[in-house]
C-alpha positions as CSV (number, residue, x, y, z in Angstrom):
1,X,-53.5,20.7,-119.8
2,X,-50.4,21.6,-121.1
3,X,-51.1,25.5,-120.5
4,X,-52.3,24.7,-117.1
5,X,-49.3,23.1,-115.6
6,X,-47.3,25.8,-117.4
7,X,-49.2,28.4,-115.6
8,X,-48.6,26.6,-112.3
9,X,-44.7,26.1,-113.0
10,X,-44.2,30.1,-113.5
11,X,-46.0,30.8,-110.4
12,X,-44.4,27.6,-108.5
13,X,-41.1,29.9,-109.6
14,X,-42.5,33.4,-108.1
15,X,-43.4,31.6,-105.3
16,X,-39.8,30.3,-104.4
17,X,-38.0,33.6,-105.6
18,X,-40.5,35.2,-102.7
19,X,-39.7,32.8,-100.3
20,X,-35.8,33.2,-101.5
21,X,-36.0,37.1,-101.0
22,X,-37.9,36.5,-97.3
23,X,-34.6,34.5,-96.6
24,X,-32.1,37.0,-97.8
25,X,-33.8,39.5,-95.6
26,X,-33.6,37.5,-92.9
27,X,-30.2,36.2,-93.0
28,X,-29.5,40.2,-93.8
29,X,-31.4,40.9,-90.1
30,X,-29.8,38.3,-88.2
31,X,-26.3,39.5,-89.5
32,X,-27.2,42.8,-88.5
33,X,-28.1,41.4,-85.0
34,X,-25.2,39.8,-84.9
35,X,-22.8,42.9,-85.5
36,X,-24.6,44.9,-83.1
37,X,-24.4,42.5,-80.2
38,X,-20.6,42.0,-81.1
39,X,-20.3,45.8,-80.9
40,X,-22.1,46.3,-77.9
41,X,-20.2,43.0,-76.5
42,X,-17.1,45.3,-77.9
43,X,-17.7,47.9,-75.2
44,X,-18.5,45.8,-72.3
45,X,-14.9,44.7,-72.9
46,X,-13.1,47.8,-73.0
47,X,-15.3,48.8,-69.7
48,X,-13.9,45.5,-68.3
49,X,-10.3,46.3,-69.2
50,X,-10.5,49.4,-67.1
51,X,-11.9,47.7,-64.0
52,X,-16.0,49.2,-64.5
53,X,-17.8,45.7,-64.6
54,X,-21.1,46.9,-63.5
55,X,-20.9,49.1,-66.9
56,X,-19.3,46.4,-68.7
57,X,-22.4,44.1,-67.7
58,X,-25.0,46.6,-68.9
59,X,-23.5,46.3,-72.1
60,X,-23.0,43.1,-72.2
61,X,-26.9,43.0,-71.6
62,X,-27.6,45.1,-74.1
63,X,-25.8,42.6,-76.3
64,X,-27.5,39.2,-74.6
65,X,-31.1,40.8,-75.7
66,X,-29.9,41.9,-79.3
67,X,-28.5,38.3,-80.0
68,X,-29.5,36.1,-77.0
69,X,-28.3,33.0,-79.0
70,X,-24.6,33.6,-78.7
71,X,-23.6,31.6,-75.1
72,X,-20.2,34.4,-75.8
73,X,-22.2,37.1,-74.4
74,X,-23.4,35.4,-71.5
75,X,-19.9,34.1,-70.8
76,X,-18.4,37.6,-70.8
77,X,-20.9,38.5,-68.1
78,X,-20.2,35.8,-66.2
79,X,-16.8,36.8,-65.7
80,X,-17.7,40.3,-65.0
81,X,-20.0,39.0,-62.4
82,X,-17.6,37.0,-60.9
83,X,-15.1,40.3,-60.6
84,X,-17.9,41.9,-58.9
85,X,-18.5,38.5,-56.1
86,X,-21.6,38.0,-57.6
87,X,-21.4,34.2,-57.9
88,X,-24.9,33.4,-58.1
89,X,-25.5,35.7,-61.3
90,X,-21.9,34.5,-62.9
91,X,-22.9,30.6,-62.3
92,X,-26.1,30.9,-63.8
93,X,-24.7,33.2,-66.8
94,X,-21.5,30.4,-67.2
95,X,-24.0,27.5,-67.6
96,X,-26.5,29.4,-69.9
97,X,-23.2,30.1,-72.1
98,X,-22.6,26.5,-72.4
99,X,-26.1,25.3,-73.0
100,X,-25.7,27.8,-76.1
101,X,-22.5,27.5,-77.1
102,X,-20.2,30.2,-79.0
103,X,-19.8,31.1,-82.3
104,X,-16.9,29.1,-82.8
105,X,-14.8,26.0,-81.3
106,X,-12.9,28.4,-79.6
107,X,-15.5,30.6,-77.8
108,X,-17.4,27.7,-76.9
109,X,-14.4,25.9,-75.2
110,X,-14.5,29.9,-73.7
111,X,-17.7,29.3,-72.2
112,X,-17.0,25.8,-71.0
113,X,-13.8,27.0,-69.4
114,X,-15.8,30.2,-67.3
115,X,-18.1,27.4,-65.9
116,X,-15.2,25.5,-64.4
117,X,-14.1,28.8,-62.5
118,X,-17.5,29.0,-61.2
119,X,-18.0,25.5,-59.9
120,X,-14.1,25.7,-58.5
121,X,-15.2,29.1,-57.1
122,X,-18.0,26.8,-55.1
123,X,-16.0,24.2,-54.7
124,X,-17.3,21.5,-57.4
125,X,-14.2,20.2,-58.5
126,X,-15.5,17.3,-59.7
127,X,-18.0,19.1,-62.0
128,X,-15.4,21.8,-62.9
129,X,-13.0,19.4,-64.2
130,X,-16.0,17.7,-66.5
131,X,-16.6,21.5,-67.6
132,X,-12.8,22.1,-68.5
133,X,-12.3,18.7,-70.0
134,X,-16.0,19.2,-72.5
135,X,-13.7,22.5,-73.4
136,X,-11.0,20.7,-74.8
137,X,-12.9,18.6,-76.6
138,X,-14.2,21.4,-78.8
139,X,-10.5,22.9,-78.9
140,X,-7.5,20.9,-77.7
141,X,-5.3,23.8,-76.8
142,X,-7.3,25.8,-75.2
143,X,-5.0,27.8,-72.9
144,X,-7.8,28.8,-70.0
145,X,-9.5,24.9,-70.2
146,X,-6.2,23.2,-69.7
147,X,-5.1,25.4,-67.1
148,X,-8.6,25.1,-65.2
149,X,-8.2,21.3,-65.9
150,X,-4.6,21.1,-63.7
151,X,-6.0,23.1,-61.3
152,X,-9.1,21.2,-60.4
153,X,-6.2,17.7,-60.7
154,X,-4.7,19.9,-58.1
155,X,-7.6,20.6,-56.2
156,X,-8.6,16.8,-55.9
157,X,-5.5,15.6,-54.9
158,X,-5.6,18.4,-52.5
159,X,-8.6,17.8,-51.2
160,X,-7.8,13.8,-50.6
161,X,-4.2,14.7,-48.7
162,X,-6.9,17.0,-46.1
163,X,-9.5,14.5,-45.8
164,X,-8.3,13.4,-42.4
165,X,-7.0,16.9,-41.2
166,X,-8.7,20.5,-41.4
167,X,-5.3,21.9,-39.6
168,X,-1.7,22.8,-40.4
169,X,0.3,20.8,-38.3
170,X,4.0,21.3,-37.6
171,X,6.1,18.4,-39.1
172,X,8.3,17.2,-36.5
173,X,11.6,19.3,-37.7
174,X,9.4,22.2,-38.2
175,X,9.3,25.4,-36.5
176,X,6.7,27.1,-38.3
177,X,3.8,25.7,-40.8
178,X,1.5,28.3,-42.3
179,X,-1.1,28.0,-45.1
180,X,0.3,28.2,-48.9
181,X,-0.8,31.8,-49.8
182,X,-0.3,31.9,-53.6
183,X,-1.1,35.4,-55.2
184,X,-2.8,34.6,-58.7
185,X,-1.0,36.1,-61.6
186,X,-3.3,38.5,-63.6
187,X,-4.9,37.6,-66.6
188,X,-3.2,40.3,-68.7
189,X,0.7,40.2,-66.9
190,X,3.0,36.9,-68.1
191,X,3.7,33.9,-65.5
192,X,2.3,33.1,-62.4
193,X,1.8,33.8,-59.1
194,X,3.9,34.0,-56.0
195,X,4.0,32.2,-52.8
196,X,4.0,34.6,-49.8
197,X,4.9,34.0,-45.7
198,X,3.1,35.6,-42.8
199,X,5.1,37.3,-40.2
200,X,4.4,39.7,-37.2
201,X,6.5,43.0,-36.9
202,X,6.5,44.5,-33.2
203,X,4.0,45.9,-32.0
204,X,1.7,46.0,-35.1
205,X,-1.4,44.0,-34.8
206,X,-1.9,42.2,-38.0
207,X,0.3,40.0,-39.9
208,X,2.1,41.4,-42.7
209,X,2.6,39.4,-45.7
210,X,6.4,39.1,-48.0
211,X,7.1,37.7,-50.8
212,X,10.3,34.9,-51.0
213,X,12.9,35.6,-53.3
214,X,15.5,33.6,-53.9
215,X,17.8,36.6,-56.1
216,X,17.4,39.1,-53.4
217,X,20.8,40.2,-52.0
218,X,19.7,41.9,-49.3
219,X,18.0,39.9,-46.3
220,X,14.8,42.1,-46.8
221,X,12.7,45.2,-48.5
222,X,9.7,46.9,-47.4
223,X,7.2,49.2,-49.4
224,X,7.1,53.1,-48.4
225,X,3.5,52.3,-47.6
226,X,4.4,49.3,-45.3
227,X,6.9,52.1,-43.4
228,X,3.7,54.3,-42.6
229,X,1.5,51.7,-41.8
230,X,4.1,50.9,-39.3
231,X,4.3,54.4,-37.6
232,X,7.9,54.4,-38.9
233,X,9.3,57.2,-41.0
234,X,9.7,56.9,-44.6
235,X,13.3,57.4,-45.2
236,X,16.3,55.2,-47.4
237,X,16.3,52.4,-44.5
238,X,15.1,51.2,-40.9
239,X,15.6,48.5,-38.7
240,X,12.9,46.3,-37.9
241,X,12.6,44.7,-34.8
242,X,11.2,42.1,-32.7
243,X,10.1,39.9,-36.0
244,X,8.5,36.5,-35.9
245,X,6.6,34.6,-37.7
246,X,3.0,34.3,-37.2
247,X,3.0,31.1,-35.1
248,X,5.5,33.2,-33.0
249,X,8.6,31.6,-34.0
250,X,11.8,34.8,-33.4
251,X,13.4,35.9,-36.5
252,X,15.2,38.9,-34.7
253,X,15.9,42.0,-36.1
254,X,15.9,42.9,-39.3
255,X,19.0,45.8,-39.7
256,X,19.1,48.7,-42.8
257,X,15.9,47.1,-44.7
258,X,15.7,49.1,-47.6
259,X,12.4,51.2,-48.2
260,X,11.4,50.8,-51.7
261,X,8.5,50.1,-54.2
262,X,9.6,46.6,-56.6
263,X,7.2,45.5,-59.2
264,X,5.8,42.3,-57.7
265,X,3.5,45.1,-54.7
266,X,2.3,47.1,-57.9
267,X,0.8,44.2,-59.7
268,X,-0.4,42.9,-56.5
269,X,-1.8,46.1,-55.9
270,X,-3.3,47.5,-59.1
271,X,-4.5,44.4,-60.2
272,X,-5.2,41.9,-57.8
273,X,-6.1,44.4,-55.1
274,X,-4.0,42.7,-52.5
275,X,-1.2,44.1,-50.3
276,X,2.5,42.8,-50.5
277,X,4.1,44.3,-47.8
278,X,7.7,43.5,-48.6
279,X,10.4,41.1,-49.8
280,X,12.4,38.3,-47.9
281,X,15.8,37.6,-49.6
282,X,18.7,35.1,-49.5
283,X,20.0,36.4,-46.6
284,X,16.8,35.5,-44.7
285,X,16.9,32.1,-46.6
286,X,20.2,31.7,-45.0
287,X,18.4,31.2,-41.5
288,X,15.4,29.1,-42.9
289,X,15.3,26.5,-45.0
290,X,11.6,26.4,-46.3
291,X,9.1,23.3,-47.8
292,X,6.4,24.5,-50.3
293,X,3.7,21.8,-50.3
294,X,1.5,23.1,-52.8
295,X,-0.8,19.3,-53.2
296,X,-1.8,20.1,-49.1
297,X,-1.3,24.1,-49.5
298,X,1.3,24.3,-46.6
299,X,4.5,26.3,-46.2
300,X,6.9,24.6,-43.6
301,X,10.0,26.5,-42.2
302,X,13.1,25.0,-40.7
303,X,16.1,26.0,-39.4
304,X,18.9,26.3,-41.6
305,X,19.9,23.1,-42.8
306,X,17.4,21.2,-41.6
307,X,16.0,20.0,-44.6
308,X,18.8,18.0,-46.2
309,X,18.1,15.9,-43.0
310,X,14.4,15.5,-42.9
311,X,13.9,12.7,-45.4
312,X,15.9,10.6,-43.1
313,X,14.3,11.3,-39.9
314,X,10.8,10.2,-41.8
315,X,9.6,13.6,-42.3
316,X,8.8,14.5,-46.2
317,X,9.7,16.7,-48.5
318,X,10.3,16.7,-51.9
319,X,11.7,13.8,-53.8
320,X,14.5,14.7,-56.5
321,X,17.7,15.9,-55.1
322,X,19.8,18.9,-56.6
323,X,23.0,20.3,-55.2
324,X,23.6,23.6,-56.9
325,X,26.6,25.0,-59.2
326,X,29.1,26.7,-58.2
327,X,27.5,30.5,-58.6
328,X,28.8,33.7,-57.6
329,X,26.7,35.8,-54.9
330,X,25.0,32.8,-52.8
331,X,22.9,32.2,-56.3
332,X,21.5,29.0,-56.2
333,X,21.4,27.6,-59.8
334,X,21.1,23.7,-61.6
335,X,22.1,22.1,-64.5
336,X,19.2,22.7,-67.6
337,X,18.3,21.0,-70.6
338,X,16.5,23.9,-72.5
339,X,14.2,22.7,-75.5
340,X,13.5,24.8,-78.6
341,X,13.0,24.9,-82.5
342,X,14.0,21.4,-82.3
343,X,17.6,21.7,-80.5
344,X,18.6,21.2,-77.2
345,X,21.1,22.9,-75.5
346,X,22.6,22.4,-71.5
347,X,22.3,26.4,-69.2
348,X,22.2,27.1,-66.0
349,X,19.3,27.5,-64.2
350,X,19.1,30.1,-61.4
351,X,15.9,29.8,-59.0
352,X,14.3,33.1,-58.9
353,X,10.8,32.8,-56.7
354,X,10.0,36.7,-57.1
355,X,9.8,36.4,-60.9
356,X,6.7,35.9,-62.4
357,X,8.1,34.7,-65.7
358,X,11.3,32.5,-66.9
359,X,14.0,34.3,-69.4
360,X,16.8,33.5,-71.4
361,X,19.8,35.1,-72.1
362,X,20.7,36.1,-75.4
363,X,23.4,33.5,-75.4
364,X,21.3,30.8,-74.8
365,X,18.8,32.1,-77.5
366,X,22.0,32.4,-80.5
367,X,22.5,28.3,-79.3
368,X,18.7,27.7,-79.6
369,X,19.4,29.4,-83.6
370,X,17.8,32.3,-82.7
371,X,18.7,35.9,-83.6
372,X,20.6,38.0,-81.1
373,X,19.7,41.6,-81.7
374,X,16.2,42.9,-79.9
375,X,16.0,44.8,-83.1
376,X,16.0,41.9,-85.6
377,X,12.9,42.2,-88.0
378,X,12.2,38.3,-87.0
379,X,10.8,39.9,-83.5
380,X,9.1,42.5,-85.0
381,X,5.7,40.9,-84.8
382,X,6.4,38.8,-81.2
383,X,5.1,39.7,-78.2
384,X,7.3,41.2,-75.6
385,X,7.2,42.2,-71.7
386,X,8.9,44.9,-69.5
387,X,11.8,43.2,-68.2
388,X,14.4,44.9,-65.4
389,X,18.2,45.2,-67.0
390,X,21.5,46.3,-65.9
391,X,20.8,49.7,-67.8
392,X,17.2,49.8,-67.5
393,X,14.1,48.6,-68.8
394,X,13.9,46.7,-71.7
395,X,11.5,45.2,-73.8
396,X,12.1,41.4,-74.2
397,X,10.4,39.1,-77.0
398,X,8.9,36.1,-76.1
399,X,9.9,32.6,-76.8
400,X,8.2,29.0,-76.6
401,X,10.7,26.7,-74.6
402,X,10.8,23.7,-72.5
403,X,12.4,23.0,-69.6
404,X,14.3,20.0,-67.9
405,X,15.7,20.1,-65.0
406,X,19.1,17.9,-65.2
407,X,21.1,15.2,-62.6
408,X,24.7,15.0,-63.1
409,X,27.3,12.1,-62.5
410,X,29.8,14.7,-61.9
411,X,30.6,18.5,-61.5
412,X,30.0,20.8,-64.9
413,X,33.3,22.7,-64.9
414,X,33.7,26.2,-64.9
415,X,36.3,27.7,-67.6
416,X,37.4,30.8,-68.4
417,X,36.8,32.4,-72.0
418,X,38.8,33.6,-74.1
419,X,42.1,34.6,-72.3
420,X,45.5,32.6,-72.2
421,X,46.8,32.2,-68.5
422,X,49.2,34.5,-69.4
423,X,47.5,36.8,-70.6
424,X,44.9,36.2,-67.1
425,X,48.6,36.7,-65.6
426,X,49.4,39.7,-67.2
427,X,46.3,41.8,-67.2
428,X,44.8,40.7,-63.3
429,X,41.6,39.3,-65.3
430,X,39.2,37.6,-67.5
431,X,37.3,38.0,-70.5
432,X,34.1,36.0,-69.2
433,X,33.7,32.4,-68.5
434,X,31.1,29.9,-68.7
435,X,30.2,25.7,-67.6
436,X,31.9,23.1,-69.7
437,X,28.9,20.5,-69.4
438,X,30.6,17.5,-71.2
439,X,32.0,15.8,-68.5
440,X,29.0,16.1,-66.3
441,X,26.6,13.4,-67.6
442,X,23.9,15.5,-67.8
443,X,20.4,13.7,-67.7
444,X,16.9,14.2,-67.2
445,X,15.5,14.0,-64.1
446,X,12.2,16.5,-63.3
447,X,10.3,17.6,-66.7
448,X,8.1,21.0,-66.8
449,X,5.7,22.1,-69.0
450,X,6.8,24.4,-72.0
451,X,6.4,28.2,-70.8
452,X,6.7,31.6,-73.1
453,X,9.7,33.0,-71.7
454,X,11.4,36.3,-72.2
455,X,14.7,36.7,-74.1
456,X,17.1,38.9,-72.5
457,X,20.0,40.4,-70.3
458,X,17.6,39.8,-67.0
459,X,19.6,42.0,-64.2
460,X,19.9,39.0,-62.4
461,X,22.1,37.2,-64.9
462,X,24.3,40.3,-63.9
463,X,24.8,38.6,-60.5
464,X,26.9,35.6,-62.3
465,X,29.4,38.4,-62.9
466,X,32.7,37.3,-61.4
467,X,35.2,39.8,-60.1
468,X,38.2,38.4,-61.4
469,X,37.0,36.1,-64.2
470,X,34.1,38.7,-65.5
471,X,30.5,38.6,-66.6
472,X,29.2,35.1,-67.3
473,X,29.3,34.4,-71.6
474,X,27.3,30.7,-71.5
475,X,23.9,29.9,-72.1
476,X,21.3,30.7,-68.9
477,X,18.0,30.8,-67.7
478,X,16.3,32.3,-65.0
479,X,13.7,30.0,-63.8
480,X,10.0,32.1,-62.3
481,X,7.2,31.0,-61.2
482,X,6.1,30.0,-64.2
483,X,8.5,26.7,-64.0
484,X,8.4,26.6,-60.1
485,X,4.8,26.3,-59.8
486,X,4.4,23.2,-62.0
487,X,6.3,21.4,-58.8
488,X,3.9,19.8,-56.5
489,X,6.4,20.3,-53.5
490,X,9.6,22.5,-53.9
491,X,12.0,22.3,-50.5
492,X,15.0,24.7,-50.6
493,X,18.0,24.8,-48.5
494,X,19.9,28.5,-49.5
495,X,22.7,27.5,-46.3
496,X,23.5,24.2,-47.8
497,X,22.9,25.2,-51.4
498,X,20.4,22.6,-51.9
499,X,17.0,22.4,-53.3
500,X,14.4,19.5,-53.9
501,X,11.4,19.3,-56.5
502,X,8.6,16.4,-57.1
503,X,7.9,15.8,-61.0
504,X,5.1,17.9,-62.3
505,X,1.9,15.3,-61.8
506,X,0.5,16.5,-65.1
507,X,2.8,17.8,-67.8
508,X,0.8,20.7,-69.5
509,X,2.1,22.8,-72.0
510,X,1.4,26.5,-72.1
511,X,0.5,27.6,-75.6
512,X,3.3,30.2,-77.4
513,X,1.8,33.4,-77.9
């Protein structure tokens, strides 16, 4: 008996080394698999990232019948999909991807967050929201989930403040309401989109489209292409007359509008293959005060210095109140709490609507206990962006911050730096100057969600320069869209030097890079 079993035992032991080996090849196949799809997935990508989705699709097809258990595949051509308007194919392919899941918390919270886009492409927003908010409960900080979750919050409240109106309708102080037309930021360019207004040129048929912003000196720009699409002849400047905006509104002629290309029509262009036709600055915004209402997606336009008035004749706009500083060149800036690496430190903030992102000035960054050479080895593994200085174009690191805007019981102060009066007296000016906050009472009134913002000498800090004092040497922050955006209605008064904002209704935080 004894021989027996043992017999049995040594072939009991073959048996499970076979079945051991059968494994390891099998594991060693479905790796293989797995490597392949990823490299074929690999491709589909770069195809993507050069705008060739119906290639990037075949690949990602290839990949989808090498490993059809990874919902990542099926995610990626989803989104190609949707690039191409196929929203059928991409809703199908974003709920298969989340039936199956990723490979990791991350890409799963991936796939959840391209089946949000879909159902908010067909206008689900309840089912979106569930989509973003299963995301985050495989990752918490997952950038595209929380996003897609404020956006649907959005969308609701949105859809609730329309429920009893399908039209714009002029407030009573109004003379011109339009639909909120916000241009997406691009997935691969920092910030966020911009708000643009619809106005008639002439003779020209169609509306043309500008962007607001607020640092503009002159009243407007227009793109070379915008001058031949006009019949007009490209040169350094033109008159443009007989403007109004699209409800008809007169905004007269527009004298020596420059003719030039700015940054904010290429992105547009290249990647979101819209057209921005030009730029409305701060002398335009001395005419019209304007009222974002981003909750019902209406743009309301006033005359100048109409809005300071509105709340009292019953009409709405934003809630919290904030004269501006005292700025040189019609700037229109507010007192800032900036948050980072654990201090906190009182700027300047200047409103800038044609920026994309939010930067700091190096001053502000040396408060914040940063380094304040670009060079320093600390940034060499940070991500920068392009930014626009006074002698060129830079690249600026980017930095985790948050931002508070700040109410004030009195006036910061402006002092000069570093010069005696008679030494002011005795060389006709200054060596800088700066805000003297202390006196202020500085305090918290409208929060925003921490953004990555740039660290640099932003050539619009260069507009703080004072003729007699000099270049501005305290701590400042140029506030994009980025900040703006997270406002649920933004009212601004350039003639009165006035602006109002409503607290962010969610308080989301974007994730540093």
């Amino acid at each position: 008996g004894k021989k027996k079993a043992g017999k049995s035992g040594a072939a009991s032991k073959a048996d499970e080394e076979d079945i051991d080996a059968i494994l390891d090849e099998a594991v060693a196949a479905v790796n293989a698999e797995r490597t392949q799809a990823l490299e074929l997935s690999g491709e589909g990508d770069l195809r993507g990232t050069r705008g060739d989705w119906g290639t990037a699709i075949e690949s990602y097809t290839q990949a989808i019948a090498v490993d059809p258990n990874n919902g990542s595949h099926f995610c990626k051509r989803s989104f190609a999909n949707m690039s191409l308007g196929r929203g059928v194919e991409a809703l199908a392919d974003a709920q298969t991807a989340v039936s199956l899941g990723g490979l990791t918390s991350e890409e799963t919270a991936n796939c959840c967050a391209q089946l949000g886009t879909m159902l908010l492409e067909e206008d689900k927003v309840q089912a979106a929201s569930e989509a973003f908010d299963k995301g985050l409960k495989f990752n918490k900080n997952n950038q595209k989930c929380r996003e897609g979750l404020a956006a649907a919050g959005v969308r609701i409240e949105r859809h609730a403040a329309l429920k009893s109106s399908a039209s714009v309708q002029l407030a009573a102080d109004d003379i011109e309401a339009q639909d909120l037309k916000t241009l997406p930021a691009p997935e691969e360019v920092l910030g966020k989109g911009f708000e643009v207004v619809h106005i008639r040129i002439g003779t020209f048929e169609k509306p043309v489209r500008f962007l607001l912003c607020t640092t503009l000196a002159e009243e407007a720009i227009i793109t070379p292409n915008t001058c031949s699409m006009l019949g007009r002849k490209i040169g350094m400047s033109l008159d443009l007359e007989d403007v109004r905006f699209d409800g008809g509104h007169p905004i007269g002629t527009l004298r020596a509008v420059p003719v030039t290309g700015f940054v904010q029509a290429q992105i547009a262009s290249r990647s979101l293959h819209s057209v921005i036709h030009g730029m409305l600055g701060r002398k335009f915004l001395e005419r019209f005060d304007f009222d974002l209402d981003r909750v019902r997606s209406i743009q309301h336009f006033k005359e100048a210095g109409r809005a300071s008035g509105s709340g009292k004749q019953g009409v709405r706009i934003a809630q919290h109140h904030f004269p501006s500083m005292s700025l040189p060149g019609g700037l229109i800036g507010v007192p800032m709490h900036l948050q980072a690496f654990g201090k906190t430190l009182s700027a300047v903030g200047i409103i800038d609507t044609g920026s994309m992102f939010s930067t700091i000035n190096w001053q502000a960054a040396k408060e914040l206990g940063m380094p304040t050479d670009p060079n320093d080895s600390a940034f060499d593994h940070c991500t920068k962006v392009a930014g626009a200085t006074i002698s060129g174009v830079a690249e600026m690191p980017l930095t985790s911050i948050k931002v508070k805007i700040c109410s004030c019981t009195g006036d910061p102060a402006c002092r000069a730096a570093g010069v005696s009066k008679e030494e002011f007296e005795a060389l006709g000016k200054g060596n800088g100057w700066d805000f003297d906050y202390k006196a202020a009472g500085l305090k918290p009134a409208v929060e925003f969600g921490r953004v990555n913002a740039a660290i640099g000498d932003a050539i619009q800090f260069e507009m703080l320069r004072d003729s007699a004092v000099g270049a501005f040497q305290g701590a400042a922050v140029l506030l994009g869209q980025d900040v703006l955006s997270q406002a649920p209605r933004f009212t601004f008064s350039a003639k009165d030097k006035e602006l109002w904002l409503d607290q962010p209704s969610r308080v989301v935080d974007a994730i540093p890079f």
